[in-house]
C-alpha positions in Angstrom: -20.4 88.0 -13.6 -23.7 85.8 -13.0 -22.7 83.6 -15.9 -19.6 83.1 -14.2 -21.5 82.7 -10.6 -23.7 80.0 -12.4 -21.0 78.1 -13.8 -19.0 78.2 -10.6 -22.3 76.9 -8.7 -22.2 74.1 -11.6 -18.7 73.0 -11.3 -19.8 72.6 -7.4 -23.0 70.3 -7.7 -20.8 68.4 -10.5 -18.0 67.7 -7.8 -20.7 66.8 -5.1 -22.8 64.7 -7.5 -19.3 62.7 -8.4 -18.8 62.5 -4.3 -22.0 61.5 -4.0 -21.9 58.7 -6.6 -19.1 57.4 -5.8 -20.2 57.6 -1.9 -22.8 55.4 -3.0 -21.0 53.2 -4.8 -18.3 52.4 -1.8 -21.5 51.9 0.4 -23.0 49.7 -1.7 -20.0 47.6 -1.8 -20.4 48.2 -5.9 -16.3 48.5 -5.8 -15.8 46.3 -3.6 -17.8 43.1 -5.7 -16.0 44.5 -8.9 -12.5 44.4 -7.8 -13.4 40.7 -6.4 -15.0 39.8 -9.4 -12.1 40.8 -11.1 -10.2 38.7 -9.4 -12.3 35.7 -9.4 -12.3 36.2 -12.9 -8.6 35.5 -13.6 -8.2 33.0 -11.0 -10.5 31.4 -12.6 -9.1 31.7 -16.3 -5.5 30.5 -15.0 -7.2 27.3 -12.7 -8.6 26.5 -16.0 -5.4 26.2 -17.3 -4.3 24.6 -14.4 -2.0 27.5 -13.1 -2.8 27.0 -9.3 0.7 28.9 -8.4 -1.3 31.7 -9.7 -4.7 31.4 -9.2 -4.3 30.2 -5.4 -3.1 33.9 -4.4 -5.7 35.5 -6.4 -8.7 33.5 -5.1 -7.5 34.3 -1.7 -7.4 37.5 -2.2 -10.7 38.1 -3.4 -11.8 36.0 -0.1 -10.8 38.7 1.8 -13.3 40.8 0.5 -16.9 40.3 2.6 -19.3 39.6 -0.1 -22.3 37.7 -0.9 -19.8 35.6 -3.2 -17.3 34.2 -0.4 -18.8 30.9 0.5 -18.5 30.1 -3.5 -14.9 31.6 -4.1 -13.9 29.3 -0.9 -15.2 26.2 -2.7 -13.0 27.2 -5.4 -10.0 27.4 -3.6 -10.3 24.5 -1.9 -10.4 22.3 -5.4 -7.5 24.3 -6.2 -5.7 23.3 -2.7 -6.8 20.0 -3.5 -5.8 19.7 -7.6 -2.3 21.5 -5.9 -1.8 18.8 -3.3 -1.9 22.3 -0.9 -3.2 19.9 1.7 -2.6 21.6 5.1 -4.1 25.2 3.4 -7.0 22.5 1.7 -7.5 21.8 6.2 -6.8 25.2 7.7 -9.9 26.0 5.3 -12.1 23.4 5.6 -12.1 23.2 9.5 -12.7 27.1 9.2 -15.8 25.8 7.3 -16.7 23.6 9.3 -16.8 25.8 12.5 -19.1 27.5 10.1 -21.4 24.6 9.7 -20.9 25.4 5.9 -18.4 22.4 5.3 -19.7 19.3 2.7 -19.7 15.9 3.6 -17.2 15.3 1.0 -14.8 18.0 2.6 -15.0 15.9 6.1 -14.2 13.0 3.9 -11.1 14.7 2.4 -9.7 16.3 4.9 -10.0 12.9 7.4 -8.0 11.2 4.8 -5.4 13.4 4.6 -4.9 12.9 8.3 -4.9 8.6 8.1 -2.2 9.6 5.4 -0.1 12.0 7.5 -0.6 9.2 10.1 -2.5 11.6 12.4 -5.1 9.0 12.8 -6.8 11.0 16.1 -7.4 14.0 14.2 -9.1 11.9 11.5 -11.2 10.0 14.3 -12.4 13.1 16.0 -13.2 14.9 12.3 -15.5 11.6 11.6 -16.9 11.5 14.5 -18.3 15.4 14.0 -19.1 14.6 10.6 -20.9 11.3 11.7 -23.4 13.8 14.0 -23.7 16.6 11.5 -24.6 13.9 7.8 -27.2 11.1 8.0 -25.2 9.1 5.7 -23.2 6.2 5.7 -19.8 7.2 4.1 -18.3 9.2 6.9 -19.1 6.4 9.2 -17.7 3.8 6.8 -14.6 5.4 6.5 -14.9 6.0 10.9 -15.2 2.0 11.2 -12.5 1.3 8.1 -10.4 2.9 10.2 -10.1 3.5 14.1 -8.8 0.1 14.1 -5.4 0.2 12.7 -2.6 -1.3 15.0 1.0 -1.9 15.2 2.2 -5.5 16.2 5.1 -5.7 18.9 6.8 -9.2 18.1 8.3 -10.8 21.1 10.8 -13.8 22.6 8.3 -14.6 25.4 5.9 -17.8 26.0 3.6 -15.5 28.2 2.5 -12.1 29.2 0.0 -11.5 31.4 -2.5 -8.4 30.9 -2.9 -5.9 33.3 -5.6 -2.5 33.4 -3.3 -0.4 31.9 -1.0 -3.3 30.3 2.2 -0.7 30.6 3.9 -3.3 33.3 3.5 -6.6 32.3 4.1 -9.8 33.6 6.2 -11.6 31.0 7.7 -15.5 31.2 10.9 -15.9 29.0 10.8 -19.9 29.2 12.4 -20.0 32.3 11.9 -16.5 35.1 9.6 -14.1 34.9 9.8 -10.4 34.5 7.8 -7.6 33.4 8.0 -5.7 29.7 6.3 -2.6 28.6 3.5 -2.2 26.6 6.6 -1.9 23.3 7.2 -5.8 24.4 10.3 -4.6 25.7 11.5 -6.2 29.4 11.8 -3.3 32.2 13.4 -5.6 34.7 15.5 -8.5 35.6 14.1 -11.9 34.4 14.5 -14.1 37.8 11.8 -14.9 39.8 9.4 -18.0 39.5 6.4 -16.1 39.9 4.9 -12.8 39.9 1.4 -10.8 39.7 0.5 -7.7 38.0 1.3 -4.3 39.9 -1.3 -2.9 41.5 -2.7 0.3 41.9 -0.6 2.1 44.4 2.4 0.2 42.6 3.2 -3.5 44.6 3.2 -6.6 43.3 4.3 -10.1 44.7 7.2 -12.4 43.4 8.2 -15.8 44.0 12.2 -15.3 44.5 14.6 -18.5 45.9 11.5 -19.8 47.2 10.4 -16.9 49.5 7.2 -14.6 48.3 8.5 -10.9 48.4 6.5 -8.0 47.7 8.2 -5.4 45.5 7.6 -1.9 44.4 7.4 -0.8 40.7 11.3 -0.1 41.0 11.7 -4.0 42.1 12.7 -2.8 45.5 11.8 -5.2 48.4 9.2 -4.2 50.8 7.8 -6.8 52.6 8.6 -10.7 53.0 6.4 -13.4 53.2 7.5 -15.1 57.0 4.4 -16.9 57.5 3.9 -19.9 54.8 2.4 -18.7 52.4 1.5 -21.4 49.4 -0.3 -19.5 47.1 -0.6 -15.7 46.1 -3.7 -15.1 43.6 -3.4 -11.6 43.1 -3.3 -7.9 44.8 -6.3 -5.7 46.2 -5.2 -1.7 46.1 -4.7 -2.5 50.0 -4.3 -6.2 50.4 -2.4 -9.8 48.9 -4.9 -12.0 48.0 -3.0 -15.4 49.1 -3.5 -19.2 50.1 -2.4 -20.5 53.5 -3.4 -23.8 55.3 -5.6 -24.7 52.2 -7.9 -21.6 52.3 -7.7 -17.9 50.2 -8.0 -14.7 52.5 -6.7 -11.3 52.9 -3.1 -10.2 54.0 -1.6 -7.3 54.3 2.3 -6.7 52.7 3.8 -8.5 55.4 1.7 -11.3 54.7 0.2 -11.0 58.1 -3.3 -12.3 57.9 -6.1 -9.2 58.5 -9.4 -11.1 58.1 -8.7 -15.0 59.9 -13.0 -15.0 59.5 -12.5 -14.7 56.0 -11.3 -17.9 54.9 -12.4 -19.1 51.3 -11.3 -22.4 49.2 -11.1 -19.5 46.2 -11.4 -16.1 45.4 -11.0 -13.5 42.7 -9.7 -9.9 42.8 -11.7 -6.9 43.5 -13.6 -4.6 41.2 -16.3 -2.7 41.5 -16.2 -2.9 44.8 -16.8 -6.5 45.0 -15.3 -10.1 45.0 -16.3 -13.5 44.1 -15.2 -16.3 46.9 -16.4 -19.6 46.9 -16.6 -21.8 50.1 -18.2 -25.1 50.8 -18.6 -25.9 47.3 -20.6 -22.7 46.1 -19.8 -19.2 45.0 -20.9 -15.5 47.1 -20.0 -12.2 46.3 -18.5 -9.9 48.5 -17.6 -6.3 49.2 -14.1 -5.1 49.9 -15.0 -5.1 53.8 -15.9 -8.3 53.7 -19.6 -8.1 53.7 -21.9 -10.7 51.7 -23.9 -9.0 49.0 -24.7 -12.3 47.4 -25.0 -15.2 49.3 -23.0 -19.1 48.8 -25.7 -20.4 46.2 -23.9 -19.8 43.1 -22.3 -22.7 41.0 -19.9 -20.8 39.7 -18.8 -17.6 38.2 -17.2 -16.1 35.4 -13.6 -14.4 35.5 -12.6 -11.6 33.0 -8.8 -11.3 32.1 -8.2 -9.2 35.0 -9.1 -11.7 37.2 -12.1 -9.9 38.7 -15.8 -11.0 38.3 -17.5 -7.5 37.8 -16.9 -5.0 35.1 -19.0 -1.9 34.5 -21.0 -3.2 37.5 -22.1 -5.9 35.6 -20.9 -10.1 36.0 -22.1 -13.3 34.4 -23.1 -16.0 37.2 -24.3 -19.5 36.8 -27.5 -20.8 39.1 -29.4 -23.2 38.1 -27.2 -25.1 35.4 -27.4 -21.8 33.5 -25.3 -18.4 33.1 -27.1 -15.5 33.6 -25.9 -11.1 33.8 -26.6 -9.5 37.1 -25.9 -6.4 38.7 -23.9 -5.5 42.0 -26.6 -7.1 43.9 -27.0 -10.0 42.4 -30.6 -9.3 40.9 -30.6 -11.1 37.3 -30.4 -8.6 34.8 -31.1 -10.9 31.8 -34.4 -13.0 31.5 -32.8 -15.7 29.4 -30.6 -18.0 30.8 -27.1 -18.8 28.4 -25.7 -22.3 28.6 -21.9 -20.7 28.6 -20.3 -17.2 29.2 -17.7 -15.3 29.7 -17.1 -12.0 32.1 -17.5 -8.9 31.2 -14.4 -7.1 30.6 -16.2 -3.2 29.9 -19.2 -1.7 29.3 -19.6 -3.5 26.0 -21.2 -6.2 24.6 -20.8 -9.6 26.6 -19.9 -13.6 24.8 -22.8 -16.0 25.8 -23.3 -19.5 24.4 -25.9 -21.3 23.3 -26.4 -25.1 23.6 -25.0 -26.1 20.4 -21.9 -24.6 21.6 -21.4 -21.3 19.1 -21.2 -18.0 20.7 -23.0 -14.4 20.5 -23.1 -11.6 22.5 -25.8 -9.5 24.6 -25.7 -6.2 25.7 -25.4 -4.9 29.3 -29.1 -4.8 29.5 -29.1 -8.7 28.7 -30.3 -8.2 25.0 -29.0 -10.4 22.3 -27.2 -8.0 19.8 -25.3 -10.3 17.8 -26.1 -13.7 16.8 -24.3 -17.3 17.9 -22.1 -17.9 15.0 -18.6 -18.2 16.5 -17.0 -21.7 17.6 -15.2 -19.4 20.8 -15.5 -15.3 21.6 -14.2 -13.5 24.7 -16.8 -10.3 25.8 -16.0 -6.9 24.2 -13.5 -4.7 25.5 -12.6 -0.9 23.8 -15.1 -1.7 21.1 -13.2 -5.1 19.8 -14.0 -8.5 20.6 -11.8 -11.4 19.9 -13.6 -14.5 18.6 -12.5 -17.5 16.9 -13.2 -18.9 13.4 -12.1 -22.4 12.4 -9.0 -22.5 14.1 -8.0 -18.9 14.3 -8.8 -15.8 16.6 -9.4 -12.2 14.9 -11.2 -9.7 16.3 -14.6 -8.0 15.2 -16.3 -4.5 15.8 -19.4 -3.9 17.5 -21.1 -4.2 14.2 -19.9 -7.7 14.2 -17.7 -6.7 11.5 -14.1 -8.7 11.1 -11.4 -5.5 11.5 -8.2 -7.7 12.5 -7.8 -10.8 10.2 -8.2 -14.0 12.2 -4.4 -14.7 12.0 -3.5 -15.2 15.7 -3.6 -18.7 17.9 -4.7 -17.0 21.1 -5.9 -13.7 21.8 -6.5 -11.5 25.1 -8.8 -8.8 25.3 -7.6 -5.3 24.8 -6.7 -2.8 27.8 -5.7 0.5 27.6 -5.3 -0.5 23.5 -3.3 -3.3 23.7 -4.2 -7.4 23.4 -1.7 -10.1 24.2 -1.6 -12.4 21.0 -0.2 -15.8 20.6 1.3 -17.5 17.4 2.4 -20.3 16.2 5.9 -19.1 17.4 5.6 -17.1 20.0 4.0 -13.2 21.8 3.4 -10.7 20.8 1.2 -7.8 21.4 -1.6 -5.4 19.2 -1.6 -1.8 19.6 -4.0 0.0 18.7 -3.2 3.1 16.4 -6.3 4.7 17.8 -8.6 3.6 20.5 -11.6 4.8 22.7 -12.1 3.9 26.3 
């Protein structure tokens, strides 16, 4: 009876040894990193062998074990996503990675080329750009600049086109009316009036139709008609027609009523920032919309950007003393150095000065000399691209002076809401930007 006691208290502490081991062993994930070795293991023997169909599934099932071994078994699935052409799995797991902060500069690489490819060139951009903060290197940003300047060119039948902010109703000459086109090239109204402006904010513009100016709404409905003689329209304010009567410029409203008869300038330029440039008795000022001088008639001249304003960015190149120089909305000099040529700002980017030999550079908004004089003609930066002229073509370089858009084109406009009017030898067209930054 003991012995049979003793042997039953045996069988007991065997079972509860055997628990207790294997207790152990499931707590000490000893099962768990076999079985995933086991299938790292094959996976590995059939990727060898290039048998990805088989080894994929495998690798991805030992990844769903949490081990010590995960971050290595996901490197070896992704060259097997890769050697597969399993490109959208190769993504899904390298921008789990990267959230991480465990994916390789080579994976950012990758996985950004696989979007150019698939023609998803923002999700490239913004992939770059992370990559760009998280590796001092040079590749990722190499391949950033390489490519964030792709475009599309829009051939067209017209002589002109006339940019606007947002360049998605443009006015467009045909050879003998003008209309407007979009920003495909294609024309969105009727081609019959003799002159027109760009819409403006709250959607106007003027037209010159059987002699009579008219202004219209973005539908090319009638709403007011000129009655009073006008002779010139230069452009529209959000709130007023910038137009010649009697000789002078001043402000009407859109029954060409005059609103400011004090206001009477020989020229004047449209409104941004705030502010206007008007010239009278010879010399250039700068005033606010209401009218107000900020900057008094002692300027020689000033410089006009493609929107016909002065100011961009707060920022506008003014001549004084037989030199150009960058002030701010006050008219304080922001630059030291005076320029013997300039153009306006068009952005917050870099702005085309001359020197006196004639070649062109640019400084920055602070009045700093970034890149050299070395081009025979260069408009001032606008979305990161700057047209300038070599022998007798335009192309357009980076801000790292770099050539991104061969100089094939005869004239060249600055780029708005991505998109440049271009001239050729025979005829418009426009550049659209694949991907583009404001």
């Amino acid at each position: 009876m003991k012995v049979k006691k003793i042997i039953f208290v045996l069988v007991i502490l065997i079972v509860l040894s055997i628990g207790w081991i294997l207790s152990v062993r499931a707590i000490s994930g000893v099962e768990l990193r076999e079985s995933q070795n086991e299938l790292i293991e094959k996976a590995d023997i059939l990727a060898s062998k290039e048998l990805y169909i088989r080894s994929i599934p495998l690798y991805e099932k030992a990844l769903s074990y949490s081990t010590d071994r995960n971050i290595e078994i996901e490197e070896k699935l992704l060259a097997n996503y890769q050697a597969f052409e399993e490109y959208d799995s190769y993504i899904n797991l390298v921008e789990r990675r990267m959230e991480r902060d465990n994916a390789t500069e080579q994976e950012y690489l990758t996985a950004s080329q696989y979007y150019i490819n698939s023609g998803k060139i923002e999700n490239a951009m913004a992939l770059l750009k992370n990559g760009m903060k998280k590796f001092a290197v040079t590749t990722i940003e190499d391949m950033y600049e390489a490519n964030r300047y792709g475009y599309m060119l829009h051939m067209t039948d017209y002589t002109e086109i006339i940019p606007t902010t947002d360049n998605m109703l443009m006015p467009a000459f045909n050879g003998e009316k003008w209309g407007y086109i979009n920003n495909k090239g294609r024309g969105q109204t009727e081609f019959k009036y003799d002159f027109v402006t760009p819409f403006n904010q709250p959607g106007y513009a003027v037209v010159l139709y059987n002699g009579s100016y008219y202004v219209i709404t973005r539908s090319g409905d009638k709403y007011g008609i000129d009655e009073t003689g006008i002779t010139d329209v230069y452009s529209l304010t959000p709130n007023f027609i910038l137009a010649q009567a009697n000789g002078y410029y001043g402000y009407y409203n859109y029954d060409f009523q005059c609103v400011a008869p004090t206001h009477q300038y020989e020229k004047i330029t449209a409104n941004a920032c705030g502010l206007a440039a008007v010239k009278k008795d010879g010399f250039w000022g700068i005033i606010t919309d209401s009218g107000t001088v900020v900057v008094d008639f002692i300027l020689e001249d000033v410089a006009i950007n493609s929107l016909g304003s002065v100011y961009a960015n707060n920022m506008a190149m003014v001549k004084t003393n037989g030199l150009w120089y960058l002030v701010d909305t006050k008219g304080n000099q922001i630059s030291e150095t005076g320029y013997a040529n300039a153009k306006a700002p068009e952005s917050n980017g870099y702005i085309a000065v001359a020197n006196t030999e004639g070649m062109w550079g640019y400084i920055d908004q602070k009045g700093n000399l970034v890149i050299d004089f070395q081009y025979i003609n260069a408009l001032s930066f606008s979305q990161h691209l700057a047209a300038v002229q070599i022998g007798s073509n335009w192309g357009y370089i980076s801000e790292k002076n770099k050539l991104v858009i061969e100089q094939f084109i005869k004239e060249a406009q600055p780029f708005h809401n991505g998109i440049a009017q271009v001239r050729f030898a025979d005829g418009m067209g426009l550049l659209e930007l694949e991907y583009f930054e404001e």
